[in-house]
Z-matrix of the N, CA and C atoms (Angstrom, degrees):
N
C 1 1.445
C 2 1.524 1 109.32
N 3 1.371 2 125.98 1 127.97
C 4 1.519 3 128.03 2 178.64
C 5 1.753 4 100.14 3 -87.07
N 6 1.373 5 69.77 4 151.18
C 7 1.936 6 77.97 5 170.95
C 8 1.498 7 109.69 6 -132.04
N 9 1.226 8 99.80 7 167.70
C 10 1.469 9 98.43 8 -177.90
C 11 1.393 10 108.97 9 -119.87
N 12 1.015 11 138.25 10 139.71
C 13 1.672 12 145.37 11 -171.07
C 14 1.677 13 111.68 12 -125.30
N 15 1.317 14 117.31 13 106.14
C 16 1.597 15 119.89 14 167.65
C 17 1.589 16 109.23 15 -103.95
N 18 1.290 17 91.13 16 159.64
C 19 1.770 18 106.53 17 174.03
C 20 1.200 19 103.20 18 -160.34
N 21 1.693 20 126.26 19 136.95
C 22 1.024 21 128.73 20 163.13
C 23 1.242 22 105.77 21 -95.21
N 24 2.031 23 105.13 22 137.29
C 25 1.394 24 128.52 23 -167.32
C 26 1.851 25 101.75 24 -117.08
N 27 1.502 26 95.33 25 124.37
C 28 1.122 27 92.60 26 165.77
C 29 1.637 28 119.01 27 -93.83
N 30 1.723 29 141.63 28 124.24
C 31 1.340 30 122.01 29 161.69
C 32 1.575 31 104.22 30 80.14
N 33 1.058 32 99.17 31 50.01
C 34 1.742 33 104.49 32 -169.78
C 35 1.750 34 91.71 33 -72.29
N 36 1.631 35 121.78 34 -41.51
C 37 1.633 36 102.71 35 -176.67
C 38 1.465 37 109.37 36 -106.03
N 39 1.439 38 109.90 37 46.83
C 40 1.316 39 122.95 38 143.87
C 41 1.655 40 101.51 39 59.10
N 42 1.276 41 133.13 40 51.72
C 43 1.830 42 141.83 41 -157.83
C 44 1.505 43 90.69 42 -117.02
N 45 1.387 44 111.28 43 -48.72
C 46 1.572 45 114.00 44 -164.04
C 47 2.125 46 110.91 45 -47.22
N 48 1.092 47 123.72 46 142.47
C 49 1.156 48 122.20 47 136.76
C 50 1.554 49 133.79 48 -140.28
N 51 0.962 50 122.39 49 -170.41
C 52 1.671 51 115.44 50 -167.50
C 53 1.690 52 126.10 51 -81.74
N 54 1.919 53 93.09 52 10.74
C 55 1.354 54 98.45 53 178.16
C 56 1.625 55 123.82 54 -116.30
N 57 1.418 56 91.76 55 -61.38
C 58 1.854 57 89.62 56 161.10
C 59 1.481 58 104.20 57 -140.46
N 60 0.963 59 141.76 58 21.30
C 61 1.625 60 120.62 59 174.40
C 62 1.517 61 98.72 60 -98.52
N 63 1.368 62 113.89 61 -177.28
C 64 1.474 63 131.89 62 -161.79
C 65 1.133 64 104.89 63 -157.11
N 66 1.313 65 104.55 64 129.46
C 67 1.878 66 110.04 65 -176.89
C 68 1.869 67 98.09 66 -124.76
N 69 1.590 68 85.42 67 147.91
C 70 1.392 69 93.14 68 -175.04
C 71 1.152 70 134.38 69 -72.99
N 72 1.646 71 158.27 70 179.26
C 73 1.396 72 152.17 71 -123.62
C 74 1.885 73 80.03 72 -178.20
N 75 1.745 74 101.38 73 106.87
C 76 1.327 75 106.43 74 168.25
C 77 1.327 76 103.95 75 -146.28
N 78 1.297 77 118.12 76 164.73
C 79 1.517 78 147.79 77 174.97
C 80 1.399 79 94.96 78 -84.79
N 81 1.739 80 98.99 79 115.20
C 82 1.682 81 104.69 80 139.87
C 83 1.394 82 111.01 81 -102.13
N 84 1.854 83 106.22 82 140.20
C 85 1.207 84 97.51 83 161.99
C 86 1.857 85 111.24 84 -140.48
N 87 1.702 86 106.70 85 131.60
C 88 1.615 87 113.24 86 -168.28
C 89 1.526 88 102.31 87 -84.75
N 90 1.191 89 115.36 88 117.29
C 91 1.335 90 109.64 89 178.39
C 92 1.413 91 101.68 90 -129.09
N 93 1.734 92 136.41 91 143.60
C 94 1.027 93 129.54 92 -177.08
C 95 1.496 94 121.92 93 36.79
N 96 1.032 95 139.49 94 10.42
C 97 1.330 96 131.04 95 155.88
C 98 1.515 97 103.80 96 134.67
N 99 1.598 98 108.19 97 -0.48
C 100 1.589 99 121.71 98 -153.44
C 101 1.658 100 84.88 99 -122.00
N 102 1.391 101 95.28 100 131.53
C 103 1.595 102 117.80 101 171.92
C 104 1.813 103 121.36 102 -109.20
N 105 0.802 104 110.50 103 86.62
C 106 1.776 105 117.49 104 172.94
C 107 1.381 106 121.44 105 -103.91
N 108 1.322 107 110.15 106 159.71
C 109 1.327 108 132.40 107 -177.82
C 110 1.239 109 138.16 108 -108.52
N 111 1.556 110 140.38 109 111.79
C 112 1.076 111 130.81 110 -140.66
C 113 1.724 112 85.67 111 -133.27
N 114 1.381 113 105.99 112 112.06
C 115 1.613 114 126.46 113 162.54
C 116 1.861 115 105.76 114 -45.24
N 117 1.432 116 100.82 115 129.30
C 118 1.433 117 102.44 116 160.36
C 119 1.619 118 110.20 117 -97.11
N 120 1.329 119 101.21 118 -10.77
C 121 2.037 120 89.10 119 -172.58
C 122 1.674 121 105.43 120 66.96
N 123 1.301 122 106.25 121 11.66
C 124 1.841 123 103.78 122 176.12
C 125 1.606 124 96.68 123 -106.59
N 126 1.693 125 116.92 124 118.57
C 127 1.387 126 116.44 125 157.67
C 128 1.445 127 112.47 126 -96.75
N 129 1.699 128 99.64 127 145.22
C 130 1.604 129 80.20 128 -169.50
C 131 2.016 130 95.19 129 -154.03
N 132 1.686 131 116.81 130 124.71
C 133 1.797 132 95.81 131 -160.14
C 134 1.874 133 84.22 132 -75.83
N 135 1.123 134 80.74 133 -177.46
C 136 1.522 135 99.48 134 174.72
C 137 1.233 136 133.71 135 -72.36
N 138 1.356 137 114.18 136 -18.74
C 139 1.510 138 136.35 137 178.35
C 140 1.420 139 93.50 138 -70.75
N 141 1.137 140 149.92 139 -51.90
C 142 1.145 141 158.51 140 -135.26
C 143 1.599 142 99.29 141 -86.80
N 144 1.296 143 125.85 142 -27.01
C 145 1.643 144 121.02 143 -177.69
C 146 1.428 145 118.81 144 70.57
N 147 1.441 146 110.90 145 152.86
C 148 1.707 147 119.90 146 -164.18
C 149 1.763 148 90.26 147 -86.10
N 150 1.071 149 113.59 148 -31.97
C 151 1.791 150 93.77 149 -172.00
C 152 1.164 151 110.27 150 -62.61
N 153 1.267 152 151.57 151 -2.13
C 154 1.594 153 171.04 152 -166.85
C 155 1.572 154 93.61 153 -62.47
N 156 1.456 155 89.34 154 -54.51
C 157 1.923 156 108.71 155 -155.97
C 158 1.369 157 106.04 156 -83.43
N 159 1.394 158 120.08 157 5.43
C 160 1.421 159 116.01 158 168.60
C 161 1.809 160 116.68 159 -95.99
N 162 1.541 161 90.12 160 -13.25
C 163 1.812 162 89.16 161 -174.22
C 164 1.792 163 113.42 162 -94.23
């Protein structure tokens, strides 16, 4: 049986810092042995915190 595994990644190429840049908010998802990335189109800096993205 395959499974599928997601995680939301914040800043996967590491751009963000704590002053003005903004790193992006994407979907990984492992499927069959294959790992891809699914853009949220959410920029978000780091100061700002992941609980943000739940409201």
């Amino acid at each position: 049986m395959k499974t599928v595994t997601l995680k939301v990644v914040f800043d996967r190429k590491h751009v963000a810092d704590n002053t003005k840049n903004t790193g992006l908010v994407q979907v990984e998802v492992i499927y069959d042995r294959r790992q891809m990335f699914i853009s949220t189109g959410i920029l978000k800096a780091s100061y700002e915190g992941c609980l943000t993205l739940l409201m």
